[in-house]
Residue frames as qw, qx, qy, qz and C-alpha x, y, z in Angstrom:
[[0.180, 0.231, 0.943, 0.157, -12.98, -167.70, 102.38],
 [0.378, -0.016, -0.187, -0.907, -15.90, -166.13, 100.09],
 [0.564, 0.084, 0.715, -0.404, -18.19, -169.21, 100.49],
 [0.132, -0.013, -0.771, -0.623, -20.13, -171.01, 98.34],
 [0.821, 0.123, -0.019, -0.558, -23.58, -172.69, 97.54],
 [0.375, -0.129, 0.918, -0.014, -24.16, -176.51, 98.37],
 [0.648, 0.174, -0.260, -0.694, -26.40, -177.91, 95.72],
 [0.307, -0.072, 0.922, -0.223, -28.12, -181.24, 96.46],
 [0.413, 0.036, -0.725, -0.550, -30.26, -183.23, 94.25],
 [0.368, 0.003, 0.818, -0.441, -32.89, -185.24, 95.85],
 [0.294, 0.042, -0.711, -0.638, -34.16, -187.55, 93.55],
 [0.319, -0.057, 0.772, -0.547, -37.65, -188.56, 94.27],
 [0.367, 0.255, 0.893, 0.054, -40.76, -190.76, 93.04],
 [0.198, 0.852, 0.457, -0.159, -42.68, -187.82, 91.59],
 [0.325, 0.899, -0.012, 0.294, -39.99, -185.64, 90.76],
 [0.602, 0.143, -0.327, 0.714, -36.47, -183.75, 91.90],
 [0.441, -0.856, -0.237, 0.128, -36.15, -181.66, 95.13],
 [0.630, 0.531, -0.266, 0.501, -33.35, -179.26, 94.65],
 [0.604, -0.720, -0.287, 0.182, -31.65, -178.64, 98.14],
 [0.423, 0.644, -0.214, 0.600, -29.19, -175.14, 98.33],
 [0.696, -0.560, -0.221, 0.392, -27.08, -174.62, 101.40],
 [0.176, 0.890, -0.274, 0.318, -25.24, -170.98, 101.54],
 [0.937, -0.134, -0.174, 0.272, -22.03, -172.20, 103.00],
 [0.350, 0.684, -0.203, 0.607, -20.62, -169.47, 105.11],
 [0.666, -0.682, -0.299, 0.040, -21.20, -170.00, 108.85],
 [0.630, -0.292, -0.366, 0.619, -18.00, -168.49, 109.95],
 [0.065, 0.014, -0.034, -0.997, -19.29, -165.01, 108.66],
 [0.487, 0.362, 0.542, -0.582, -23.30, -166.14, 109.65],
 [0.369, 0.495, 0.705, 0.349, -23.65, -166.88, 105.78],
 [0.142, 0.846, -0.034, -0.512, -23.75, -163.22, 105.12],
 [0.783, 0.345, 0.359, 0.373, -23.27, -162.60, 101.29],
 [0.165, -0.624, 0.400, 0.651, -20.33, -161.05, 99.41],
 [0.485, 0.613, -0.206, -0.588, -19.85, -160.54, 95.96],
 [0.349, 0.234, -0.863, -0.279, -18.60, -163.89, 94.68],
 [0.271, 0.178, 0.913, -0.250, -21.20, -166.02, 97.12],
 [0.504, 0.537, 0.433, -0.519, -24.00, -164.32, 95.26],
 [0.415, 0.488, -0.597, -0.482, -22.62, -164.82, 92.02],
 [0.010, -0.018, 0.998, -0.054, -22.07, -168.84, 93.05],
 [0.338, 0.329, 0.546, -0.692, -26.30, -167.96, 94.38],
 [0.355, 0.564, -0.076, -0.742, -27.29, -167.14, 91.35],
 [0.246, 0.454, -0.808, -0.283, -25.22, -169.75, 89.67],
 [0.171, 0.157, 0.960, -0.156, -26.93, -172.51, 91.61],
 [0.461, 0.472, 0.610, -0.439, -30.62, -171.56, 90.64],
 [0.716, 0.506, -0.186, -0.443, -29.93, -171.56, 87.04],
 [0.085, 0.159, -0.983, -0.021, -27.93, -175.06, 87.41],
 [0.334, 0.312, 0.852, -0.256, -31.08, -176.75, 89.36],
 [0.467, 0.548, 0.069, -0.691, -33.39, -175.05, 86.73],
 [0.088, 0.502, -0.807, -0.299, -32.06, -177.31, 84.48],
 [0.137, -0.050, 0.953, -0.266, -33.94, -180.18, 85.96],
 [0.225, -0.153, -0.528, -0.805, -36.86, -181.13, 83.89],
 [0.400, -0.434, -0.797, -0.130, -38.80, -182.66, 87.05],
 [0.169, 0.052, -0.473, 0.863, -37.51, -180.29, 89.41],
 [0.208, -0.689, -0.588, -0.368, -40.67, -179.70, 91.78],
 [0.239, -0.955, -0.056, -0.167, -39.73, -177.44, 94.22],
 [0.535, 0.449, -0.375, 0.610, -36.29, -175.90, 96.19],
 [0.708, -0.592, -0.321, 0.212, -35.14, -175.89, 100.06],
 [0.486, 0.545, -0.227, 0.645, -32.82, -172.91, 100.87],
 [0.550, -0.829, -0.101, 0.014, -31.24, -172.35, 103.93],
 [0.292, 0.698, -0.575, 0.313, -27.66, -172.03, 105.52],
 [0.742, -0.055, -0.550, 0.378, -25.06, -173.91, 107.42],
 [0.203, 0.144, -0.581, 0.774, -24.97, -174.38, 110.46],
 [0.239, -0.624, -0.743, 0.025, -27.67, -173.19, 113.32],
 [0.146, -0.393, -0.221, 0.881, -26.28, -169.39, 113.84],
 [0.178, 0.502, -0.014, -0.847, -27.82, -168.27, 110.77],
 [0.691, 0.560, 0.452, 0.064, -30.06, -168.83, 107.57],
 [0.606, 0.470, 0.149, 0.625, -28.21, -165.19, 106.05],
 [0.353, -0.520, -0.298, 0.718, -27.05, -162.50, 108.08],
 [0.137, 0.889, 0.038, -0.435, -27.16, -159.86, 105.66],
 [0.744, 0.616, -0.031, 0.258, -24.82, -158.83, 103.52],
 [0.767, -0.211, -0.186, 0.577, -21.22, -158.68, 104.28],
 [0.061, 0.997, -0.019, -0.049, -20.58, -155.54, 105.67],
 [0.554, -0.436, 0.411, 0.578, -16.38, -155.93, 105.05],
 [0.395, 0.325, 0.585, 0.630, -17.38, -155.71, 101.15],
 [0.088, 0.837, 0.476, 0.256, -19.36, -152.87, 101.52],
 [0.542, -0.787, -0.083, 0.283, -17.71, -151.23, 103.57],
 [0.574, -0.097, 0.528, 0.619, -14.69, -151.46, 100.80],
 [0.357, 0.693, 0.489, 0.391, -17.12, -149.60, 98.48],
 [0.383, -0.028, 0.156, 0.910, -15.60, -145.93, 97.07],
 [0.197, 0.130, -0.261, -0.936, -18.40, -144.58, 94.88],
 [0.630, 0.174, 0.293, -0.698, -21.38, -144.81, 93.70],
 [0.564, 0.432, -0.493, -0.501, -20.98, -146.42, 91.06],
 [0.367, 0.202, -0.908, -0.018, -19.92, -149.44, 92.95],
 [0.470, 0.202, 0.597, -0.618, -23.04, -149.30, 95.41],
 [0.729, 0.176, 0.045, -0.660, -24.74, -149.61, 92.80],
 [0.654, 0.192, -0.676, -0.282, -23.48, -152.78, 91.50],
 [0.097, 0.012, -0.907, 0.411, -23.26, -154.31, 94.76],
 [0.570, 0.220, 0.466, -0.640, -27.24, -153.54, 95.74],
 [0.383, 0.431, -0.467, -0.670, -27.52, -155.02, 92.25],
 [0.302, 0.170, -0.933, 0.092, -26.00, -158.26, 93.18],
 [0.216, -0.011, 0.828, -0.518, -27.89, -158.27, 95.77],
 [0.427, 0.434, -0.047, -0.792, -31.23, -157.87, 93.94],
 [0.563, 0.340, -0.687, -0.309, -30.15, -160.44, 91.30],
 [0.247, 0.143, -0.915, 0.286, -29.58, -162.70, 94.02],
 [0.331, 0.221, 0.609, -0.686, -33.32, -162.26, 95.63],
 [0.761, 0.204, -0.057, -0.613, -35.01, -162.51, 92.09],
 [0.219, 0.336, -0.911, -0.098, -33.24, -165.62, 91.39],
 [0.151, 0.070, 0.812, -0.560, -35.80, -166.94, 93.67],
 [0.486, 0.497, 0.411, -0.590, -38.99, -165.52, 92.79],
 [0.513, 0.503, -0.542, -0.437, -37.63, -166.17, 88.73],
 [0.056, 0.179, -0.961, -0.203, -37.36, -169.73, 89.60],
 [0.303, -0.236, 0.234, -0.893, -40.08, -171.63, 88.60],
 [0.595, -0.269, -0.750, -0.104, -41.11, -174.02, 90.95],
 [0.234, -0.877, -0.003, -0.419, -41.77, -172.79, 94.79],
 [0.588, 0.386, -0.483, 0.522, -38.99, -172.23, 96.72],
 [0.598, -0.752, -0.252, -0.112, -39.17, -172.75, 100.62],
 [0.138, 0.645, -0.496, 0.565, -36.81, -170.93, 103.18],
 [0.766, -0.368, -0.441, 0.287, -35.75, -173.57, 105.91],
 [0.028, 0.754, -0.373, 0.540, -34.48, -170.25, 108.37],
 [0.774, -0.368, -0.209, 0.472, -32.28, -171.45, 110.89],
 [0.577, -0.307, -0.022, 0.756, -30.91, -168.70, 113.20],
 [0.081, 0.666, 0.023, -0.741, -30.58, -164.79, 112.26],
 [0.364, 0.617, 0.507, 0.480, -32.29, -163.83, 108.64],
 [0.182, -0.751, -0.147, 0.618, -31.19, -159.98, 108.82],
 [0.028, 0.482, -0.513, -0.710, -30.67, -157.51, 105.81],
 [0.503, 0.352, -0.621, -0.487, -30.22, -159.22, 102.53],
 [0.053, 0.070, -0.984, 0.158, -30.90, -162.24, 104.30],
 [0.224, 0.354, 0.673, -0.610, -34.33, -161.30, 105.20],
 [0.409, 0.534, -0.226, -0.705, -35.05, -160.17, 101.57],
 [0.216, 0.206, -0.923, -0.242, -33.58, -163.40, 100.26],
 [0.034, 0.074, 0.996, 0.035, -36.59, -164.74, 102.28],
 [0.382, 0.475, 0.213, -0.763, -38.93, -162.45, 101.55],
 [0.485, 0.548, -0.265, -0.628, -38.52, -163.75, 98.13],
 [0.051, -0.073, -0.995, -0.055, -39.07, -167.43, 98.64],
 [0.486, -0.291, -0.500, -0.655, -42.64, -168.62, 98.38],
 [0.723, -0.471, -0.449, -0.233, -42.78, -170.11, 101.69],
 [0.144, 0.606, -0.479, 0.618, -40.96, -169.47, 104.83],
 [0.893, -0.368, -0.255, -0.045, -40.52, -171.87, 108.06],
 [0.363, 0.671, -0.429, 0.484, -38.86, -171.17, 110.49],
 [0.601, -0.108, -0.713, 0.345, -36.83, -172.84, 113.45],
 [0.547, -0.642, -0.535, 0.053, -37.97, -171.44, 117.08],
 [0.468, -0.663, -0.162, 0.561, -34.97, -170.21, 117.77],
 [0.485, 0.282, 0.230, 0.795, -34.56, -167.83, 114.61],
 [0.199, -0.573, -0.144, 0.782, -34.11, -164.04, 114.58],
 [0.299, 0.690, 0.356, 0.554, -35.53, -161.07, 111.62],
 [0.038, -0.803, -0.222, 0.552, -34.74, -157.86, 111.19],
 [0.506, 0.706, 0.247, 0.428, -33.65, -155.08, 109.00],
 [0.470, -0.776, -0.125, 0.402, -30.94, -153.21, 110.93],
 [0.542, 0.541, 0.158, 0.624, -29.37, -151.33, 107.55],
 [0.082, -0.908, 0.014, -0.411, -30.26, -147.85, 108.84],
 [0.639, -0.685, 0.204, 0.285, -27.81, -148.70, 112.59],
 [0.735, -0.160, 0.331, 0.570, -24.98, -148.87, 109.62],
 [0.004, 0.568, -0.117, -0.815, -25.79, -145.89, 107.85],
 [0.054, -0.131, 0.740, 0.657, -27.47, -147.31, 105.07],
 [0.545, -0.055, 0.121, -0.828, -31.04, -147.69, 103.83],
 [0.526, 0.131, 0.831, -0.121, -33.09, -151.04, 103.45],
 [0.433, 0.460, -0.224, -0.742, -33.91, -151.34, 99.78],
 [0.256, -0.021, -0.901, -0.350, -34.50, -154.29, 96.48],
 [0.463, -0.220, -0.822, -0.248, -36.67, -156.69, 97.96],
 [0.028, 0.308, 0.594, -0.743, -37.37, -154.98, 101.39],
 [0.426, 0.066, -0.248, -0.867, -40.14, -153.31, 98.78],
 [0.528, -0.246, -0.754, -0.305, -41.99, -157.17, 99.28],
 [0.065, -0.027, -0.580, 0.812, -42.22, -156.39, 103.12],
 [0.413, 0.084, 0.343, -0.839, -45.51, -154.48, 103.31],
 [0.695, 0.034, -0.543, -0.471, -47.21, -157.28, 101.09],
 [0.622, -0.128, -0.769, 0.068, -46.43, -159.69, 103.88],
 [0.386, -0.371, -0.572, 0.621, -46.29, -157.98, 107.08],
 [0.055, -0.870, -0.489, -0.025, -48.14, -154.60, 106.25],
 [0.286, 0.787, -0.124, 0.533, -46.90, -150.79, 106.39],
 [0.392, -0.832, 0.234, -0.317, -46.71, -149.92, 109.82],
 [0.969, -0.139, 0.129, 0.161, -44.58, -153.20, 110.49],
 [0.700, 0.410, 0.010, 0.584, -42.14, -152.71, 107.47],
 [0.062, 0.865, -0.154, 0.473, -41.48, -149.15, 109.05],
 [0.677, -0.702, 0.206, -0.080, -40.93, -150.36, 112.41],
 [0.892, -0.003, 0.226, 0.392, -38.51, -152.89, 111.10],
 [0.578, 0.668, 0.165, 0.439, -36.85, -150.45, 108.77],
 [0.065, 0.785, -0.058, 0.613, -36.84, -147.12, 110.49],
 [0.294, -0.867, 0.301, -0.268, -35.84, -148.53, 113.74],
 [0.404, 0.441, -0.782, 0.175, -33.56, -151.66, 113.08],
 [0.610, -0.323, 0.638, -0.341, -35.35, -153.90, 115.60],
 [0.187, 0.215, -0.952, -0.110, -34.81, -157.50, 115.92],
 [0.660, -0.278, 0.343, -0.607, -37.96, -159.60, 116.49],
 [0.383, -0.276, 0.872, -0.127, -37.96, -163.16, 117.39],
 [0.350, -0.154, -0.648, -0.658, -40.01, -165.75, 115.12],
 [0.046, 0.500, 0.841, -0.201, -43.06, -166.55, 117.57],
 [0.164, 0.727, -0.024, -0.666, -43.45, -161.85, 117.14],
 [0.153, -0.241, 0.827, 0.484, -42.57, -163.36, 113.14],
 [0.043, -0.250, -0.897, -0.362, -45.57, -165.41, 112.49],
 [0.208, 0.606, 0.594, -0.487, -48.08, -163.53, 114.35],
 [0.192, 0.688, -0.163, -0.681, -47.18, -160.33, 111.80],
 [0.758, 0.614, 0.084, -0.205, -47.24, -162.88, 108.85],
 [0.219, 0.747, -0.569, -0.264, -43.41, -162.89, 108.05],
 [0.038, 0.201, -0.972, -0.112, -43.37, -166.35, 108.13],
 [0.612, -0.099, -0.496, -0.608, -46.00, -169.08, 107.53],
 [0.929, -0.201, -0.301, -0.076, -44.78, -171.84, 109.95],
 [0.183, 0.717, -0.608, 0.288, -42.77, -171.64, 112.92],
 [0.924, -0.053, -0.378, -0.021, -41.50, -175.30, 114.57],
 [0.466, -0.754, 0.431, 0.168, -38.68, -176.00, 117.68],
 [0.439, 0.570, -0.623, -0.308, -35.77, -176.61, 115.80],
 [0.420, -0.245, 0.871, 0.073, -35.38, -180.11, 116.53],
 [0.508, 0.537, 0.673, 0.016, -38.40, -180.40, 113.94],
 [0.346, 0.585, -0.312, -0.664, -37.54, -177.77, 111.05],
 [0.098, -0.288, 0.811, 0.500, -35.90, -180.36, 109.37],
 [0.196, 0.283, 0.935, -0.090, -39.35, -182.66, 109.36],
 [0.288, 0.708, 0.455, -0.457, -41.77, -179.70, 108.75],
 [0.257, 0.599, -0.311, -0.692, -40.16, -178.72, 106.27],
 [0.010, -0.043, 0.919, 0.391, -40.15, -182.40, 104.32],
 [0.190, 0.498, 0.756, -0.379, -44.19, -182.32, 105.29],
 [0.074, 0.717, -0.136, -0.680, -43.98, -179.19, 102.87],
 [0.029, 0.449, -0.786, -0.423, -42.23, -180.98, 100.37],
 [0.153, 0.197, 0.968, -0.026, -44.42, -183.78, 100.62],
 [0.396, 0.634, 0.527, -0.405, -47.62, -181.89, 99.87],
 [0.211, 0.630, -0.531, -0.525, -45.70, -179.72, 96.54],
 [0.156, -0.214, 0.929, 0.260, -45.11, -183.72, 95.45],
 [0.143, 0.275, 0.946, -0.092, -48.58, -184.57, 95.83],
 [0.331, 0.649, 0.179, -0.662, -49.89, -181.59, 94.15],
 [0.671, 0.696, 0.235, 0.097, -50.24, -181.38, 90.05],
 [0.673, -0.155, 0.161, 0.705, -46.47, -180.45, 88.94],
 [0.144, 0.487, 0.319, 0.800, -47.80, -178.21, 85.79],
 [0.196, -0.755, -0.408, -0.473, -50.33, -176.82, 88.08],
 [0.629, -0.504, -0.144, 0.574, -47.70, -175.55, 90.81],
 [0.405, -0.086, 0.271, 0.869, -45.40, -174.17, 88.42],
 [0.035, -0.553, -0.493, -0.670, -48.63, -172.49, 86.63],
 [0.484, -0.773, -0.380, 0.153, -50.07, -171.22, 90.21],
 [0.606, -0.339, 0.058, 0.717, -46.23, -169.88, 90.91],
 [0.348, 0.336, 0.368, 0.794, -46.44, -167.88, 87.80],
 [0.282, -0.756, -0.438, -0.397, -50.02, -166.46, 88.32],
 [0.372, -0.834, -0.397, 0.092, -49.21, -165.38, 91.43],
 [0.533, -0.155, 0.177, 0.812, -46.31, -163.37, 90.20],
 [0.059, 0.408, 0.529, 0.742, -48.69, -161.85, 87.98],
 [0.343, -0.729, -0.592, 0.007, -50.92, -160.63, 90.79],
 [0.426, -0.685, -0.239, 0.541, -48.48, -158.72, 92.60],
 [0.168, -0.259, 0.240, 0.920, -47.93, -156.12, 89.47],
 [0.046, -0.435, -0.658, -0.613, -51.98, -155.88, 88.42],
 [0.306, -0.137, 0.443, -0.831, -54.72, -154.38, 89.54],
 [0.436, 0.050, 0.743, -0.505, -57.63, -156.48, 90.45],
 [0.621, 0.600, 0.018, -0.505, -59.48, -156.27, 87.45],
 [0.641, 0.617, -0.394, -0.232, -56.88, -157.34, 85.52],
 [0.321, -0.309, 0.815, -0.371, -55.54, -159.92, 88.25],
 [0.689, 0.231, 0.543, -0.421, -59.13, -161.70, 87.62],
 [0.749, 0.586, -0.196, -0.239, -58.97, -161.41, 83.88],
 [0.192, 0.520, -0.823, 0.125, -55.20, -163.17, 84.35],
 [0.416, -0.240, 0.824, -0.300, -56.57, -165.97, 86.34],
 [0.695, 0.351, 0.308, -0.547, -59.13, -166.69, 83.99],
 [0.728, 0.524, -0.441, 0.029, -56.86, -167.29, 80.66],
 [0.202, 0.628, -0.748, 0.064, -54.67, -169.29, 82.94],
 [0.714, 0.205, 0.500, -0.445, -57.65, -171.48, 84.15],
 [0.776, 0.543, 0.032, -0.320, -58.40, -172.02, 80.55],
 [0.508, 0.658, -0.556, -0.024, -54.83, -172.61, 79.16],
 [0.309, -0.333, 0.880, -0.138, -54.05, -175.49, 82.22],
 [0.767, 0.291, 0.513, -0.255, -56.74, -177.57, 79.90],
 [0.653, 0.584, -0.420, -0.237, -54.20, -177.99, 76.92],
 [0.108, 0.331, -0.888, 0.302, -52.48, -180.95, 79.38],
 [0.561, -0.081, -0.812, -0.141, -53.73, -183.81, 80.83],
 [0.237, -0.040, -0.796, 0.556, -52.68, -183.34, 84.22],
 [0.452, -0.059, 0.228, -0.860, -56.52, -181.57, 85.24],
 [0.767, 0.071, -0.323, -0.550, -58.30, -184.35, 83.75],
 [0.687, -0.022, -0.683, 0.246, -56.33, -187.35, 85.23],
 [0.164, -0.092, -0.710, 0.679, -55.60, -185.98, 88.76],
 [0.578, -0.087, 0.132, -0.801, -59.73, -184.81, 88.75],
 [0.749, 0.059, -0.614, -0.242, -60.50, -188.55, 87.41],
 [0.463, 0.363, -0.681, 0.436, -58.17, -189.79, 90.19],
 [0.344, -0.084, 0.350, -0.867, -59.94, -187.64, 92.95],
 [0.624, 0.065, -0.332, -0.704, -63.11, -189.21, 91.72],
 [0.846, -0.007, -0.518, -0.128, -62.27, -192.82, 92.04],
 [0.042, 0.217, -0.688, 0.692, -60.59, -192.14, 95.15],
 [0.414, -0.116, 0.329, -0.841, -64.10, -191.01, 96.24],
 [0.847, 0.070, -0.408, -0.333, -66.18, -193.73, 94.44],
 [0.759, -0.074, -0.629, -0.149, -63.91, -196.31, 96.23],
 [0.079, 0.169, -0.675, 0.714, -63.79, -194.77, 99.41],
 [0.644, -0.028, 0.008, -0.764, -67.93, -195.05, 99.36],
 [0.884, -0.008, -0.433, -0.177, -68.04, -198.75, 98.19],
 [0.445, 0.156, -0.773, 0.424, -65.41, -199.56, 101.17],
 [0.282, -0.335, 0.278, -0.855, -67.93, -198.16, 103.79]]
């Protein structure tokens, strides 16, 4: 069985929640070469979705969010040539994420290792259950850590990413959030909830001005500063060809106005 990708709709008052389930639990949701095609496939299906305000990705089950990549396919690999397409996949299958664009939280249940840990390096938000595991144990299989391991020191810093890297430890998620790799960690009986609490704020935010935030901060991470600032500025200006600044400031306003006159 190669697995697949659950896609769920969740249709809601403000907009659609797309909800993706990697559906491999009897290999930890580790990905092979047709699940990350199916990966890929799902996040230009929900893209589709003209309300679509944000996207929930995790895996079945509670062993794992994505083990890694399957080492039985790789292991199968001859030449170079076919490393390379396989790190490719993988690659394709981590920007898919960061190309989609509304923000895309990682619900991690259970071991995020390898490509699995990239995959959530390259969500915007990352929550994870109590009892989940991270590492990067490429190098114990003879191989390096590469693609998206390159987003690592942006979140957790150099000396970190090395440790992980260069000696394949596993660290738990409470050692997780201290170092930044995650944002939010919860006992699992409450992922599910923290993560709708997530959702629920994305809903209640400005839709255009999400998806415009998302962008911008794509732009940051390839400018320097200078030109970072000058980017924030024309995208300041250009969220005033839409309504949504003026109505949801108005809004704000009369909030405040009749939270005064109730006093």
């Amino acid at each position: 069985m190669a697995g697949h990708v659950d896609v769920r709709i969740d249709q809601r008052e403000h907009g659609s929640i797309a909800h993706l389930t990697i559906v491999h639990d009897a290999k930890l949701n580790t990905l092979n070469r047709a699940l990350m095609r199916d990966v890929v496939e799902a996040t230009e299906k929900v893209m589709l979705h003209a309300d679509l305000r944000a996207v929930v990705l995790t895996g079945e089950g509670r062993r794992a969010f994505i083990g890694g990549a399957d080492i039985t396919a790789m292991v199968e690999i001859q030449e170079k040539v076919g490393a390379t397409h396989f790190i490719e996949q993988v690659h394709q299958t981590c920007r898919a994420f960061r190309d989609l664009p509304v923000p895309v939280i990682a619900r991690i249940n259970g071991f995020a290792l390898g490509a699995g840990l990239e995959v959530a390096a390259s969500c915007d938000l990352r929550i994870a259950a109590s009892s989940a595991k991270f590492g990067m144990p490429e190098v114990l299989v003879g191989i390096p850590s590469v693609v998206e391991a390159a987003l690592l020191p942006g979140l957790i810093g150099w000396g970190r990413t090395r440790r992980l890297l260069l000696l394949g430890e596993t660290i738990d998620a409470a050692e997780a959030l201290a170092w930044g790799l995650v944002e939010k960690v919860v006992p699992d009986a409450e992922l599910d909830a923290a993560v709708e609490d997530w959702v629920q704020k994305l809903l209640h935010a400005g839709p255009q001005a999400v998806r415009t935030q998302k962008k911008l901060i794509r732009e940051w991470e390839d400018l320097p500063l200078r030109e970072a600032v000058q980017a924030g500025i024309s995208t300041f200006a250009s969220a005033w060809r839409t309504e949504e600044p003026r109505r949801m400031m108005q809004g704000f306003l009369d909030s405040q106005a009749a939270r005064k006159r109730g006093r």
